[in-house]
C-alpha positions in Angstrom: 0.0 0.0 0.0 1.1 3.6 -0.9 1.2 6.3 2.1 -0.9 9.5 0.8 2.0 12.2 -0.4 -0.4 14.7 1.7 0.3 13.1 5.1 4.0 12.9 4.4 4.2 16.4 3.0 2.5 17.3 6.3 5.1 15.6 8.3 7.9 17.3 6.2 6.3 20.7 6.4 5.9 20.8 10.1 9.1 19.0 11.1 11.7 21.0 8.7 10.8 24.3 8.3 9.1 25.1 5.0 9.6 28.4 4.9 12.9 26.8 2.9 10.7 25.1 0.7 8.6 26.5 -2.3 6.2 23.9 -3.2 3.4 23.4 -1.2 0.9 20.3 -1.0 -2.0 20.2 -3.1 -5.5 20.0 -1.2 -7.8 16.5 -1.9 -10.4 17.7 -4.8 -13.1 17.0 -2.1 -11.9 19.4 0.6 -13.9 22.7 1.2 -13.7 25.9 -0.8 -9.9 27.7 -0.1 -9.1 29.5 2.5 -8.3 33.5 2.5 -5.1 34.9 4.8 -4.8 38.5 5.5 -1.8 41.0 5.3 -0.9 43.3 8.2 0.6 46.1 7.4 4.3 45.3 8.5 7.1 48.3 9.2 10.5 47.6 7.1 13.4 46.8 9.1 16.5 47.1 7.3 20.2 45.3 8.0 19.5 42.1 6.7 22.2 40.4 7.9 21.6 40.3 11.4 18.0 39.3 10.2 19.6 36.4 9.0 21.2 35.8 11.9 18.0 35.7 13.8 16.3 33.0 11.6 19.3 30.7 11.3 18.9 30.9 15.6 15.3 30.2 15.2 15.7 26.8 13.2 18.4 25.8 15.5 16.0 26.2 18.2 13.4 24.5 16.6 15.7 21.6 15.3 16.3 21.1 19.5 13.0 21.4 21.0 11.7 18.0 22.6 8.0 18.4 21.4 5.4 20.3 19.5 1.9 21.0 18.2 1.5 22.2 14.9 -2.1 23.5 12.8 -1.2 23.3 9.0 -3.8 24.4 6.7 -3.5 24.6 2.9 -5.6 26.2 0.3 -5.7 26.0 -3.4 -8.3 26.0 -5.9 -8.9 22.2 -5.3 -10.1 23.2 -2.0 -9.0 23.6 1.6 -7.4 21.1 4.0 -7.0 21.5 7.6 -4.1 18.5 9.6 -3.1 18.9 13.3 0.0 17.4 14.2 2.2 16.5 17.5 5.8 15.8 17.5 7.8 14.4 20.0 11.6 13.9 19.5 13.0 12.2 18.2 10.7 10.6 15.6 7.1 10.3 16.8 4.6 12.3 14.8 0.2 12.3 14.8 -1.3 13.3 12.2 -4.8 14.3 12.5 -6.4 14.7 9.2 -9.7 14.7 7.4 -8.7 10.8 6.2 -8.1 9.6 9.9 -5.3 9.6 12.6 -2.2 8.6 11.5 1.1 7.6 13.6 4.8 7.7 12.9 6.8 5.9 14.9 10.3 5.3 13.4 10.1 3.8 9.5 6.5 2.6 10.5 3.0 4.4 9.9 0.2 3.8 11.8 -3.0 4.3 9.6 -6.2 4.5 10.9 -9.8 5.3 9.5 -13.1 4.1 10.2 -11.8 2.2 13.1 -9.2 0.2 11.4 -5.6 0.6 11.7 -3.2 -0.2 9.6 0.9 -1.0 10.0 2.9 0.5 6.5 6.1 0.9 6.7 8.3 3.4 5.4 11.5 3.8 3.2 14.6 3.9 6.2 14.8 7.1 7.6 12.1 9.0 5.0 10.3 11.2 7.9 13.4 12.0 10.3 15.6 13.3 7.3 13.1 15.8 7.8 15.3 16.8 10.7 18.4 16.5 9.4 20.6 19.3 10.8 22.4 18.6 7.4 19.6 19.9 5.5 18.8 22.6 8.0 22.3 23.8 7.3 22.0 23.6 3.3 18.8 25.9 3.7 20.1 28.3 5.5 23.4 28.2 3.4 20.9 29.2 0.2 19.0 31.7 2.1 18.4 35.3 1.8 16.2 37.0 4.7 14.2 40.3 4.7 13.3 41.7 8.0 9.8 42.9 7.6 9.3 44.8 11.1 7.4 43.5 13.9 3.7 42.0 13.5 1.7 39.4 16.4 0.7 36.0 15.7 -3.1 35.1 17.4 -1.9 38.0 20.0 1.8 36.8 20.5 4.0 39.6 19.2 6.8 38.2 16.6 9.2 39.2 14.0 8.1 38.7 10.6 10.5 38.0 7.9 10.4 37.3 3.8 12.6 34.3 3.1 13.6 33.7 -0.4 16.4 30.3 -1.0 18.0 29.2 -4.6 18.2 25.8 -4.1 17.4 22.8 -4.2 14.1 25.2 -6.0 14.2 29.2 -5.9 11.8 30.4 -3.8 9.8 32.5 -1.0 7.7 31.7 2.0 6.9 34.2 5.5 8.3 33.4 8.7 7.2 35.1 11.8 9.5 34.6 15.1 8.1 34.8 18.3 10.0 36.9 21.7 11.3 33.6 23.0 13.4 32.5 19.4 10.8 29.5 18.1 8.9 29.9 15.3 5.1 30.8 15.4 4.0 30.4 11.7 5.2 29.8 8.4 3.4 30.2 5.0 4.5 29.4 1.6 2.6 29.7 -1.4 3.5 28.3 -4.8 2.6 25.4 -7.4 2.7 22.1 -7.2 0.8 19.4 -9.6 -0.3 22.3 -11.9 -2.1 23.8 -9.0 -1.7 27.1 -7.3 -1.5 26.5 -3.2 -1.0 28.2 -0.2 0.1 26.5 3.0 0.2 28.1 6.7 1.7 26.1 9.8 1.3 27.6 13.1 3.3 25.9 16.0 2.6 26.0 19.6 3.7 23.9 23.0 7.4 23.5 22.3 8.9 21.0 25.0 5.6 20.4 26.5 5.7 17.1 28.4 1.9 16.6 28.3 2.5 15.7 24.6 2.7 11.6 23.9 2.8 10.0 21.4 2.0 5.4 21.1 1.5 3.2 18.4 -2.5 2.7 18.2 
């Protein structure tokens, strides 16, 4: 059996960063109508260099927290999609999604719907190369940063910044930091499979204990 290339764009979303990335994950044709974000109107911020600085600090940070929660919610003109995941270092993800609950544990998914779960196992090392701190390093090597001033995230006050990479794919995607150095929310828009998408991830509850994560 195939795992669904949305759930394991979900995990690589949430787990490394997209704002590195510029494709995002098409929507299932029988989601809901897409999404709107709005724009706040940001002050610039110039010396980019130290801006840089501050984001390559703010994926180290989140390449070392313990746990998370993470909303991702992607739009497109197949429709909307709406996943809610937990992490807990260092390879345990669920996947909450319109399809069902889904574990990862390791190389193994856990996929359950209608009350039935299902073992599938995956290629060696597939979902925590997603946490490669070789591949954060590569991002942040191709990686140009735009401080865009100060803005709030759901009332938590953040740095927002435009990030545009060259490689592996040119690029841009948003990234606003929060006061404590984590990431709040990323969104990246941009094709993929001839349609026009645009993906937000908020993160919340770094290092919270509280989070667990079995098999089913």
């Amino acid at each position: 059996m195939t795992v669904s290339r949305p759930l394991l764009l979900a995990a690589a979303l949430a787990a490394g960063l997209a704002a590195c990335k510029r494709d995002a994950p098409p929507a299932p044709e029988s989601a809901a109508s897409a999404a709107t974000a709005s724009a706040a109107t940001i002050a610039p911020v110039a010396n980019p260099l130290g801006a840089k600085d501050e984001v390559g600090r703010a994926m180290d940070r989140f390449l070392g927290v313990k746990s998370y929660h993470a909303t991702m919610e992607t739009a497109s003109d197949r429709g909307a999609m709406t996943i809610e995941m937990d992490f807990v270092a260092p390879d345990r993800y669920r996947m909450k999604t319109p399809m069902g609950t889904q574990h990862v544990i390791g190389d193994t998914m856990y996929m359950t719907a209608n009350g039935h779960t299902m073992k599938v196992p995956l290629p060696k090392g597939q979902i925590t190369g997603y946490r490669d701190p070789a591949r954060f390093a590569e991002n942040k090597a191709n990686m140009t940063v735009e401080a865009l001033g100060s803005d709030s995230v759901e009332g938590q006050s953040a740095k927002k910044y435009l990030l545009r990479t060259t490689a592996p794919t040119p690029g841009e995607s948003t990234l606003w930091v929060g006061d404590d150095g984590y990431p709040l929310k990323i969104e990246v828009v941009g094709d993929a499979g001839g349609t026009h998408a645009r993906t937000t991830i908020r993160y919340s509850r770094f290092d919270d204990p509280a989070i667990r994560i079995e098999a089913p």
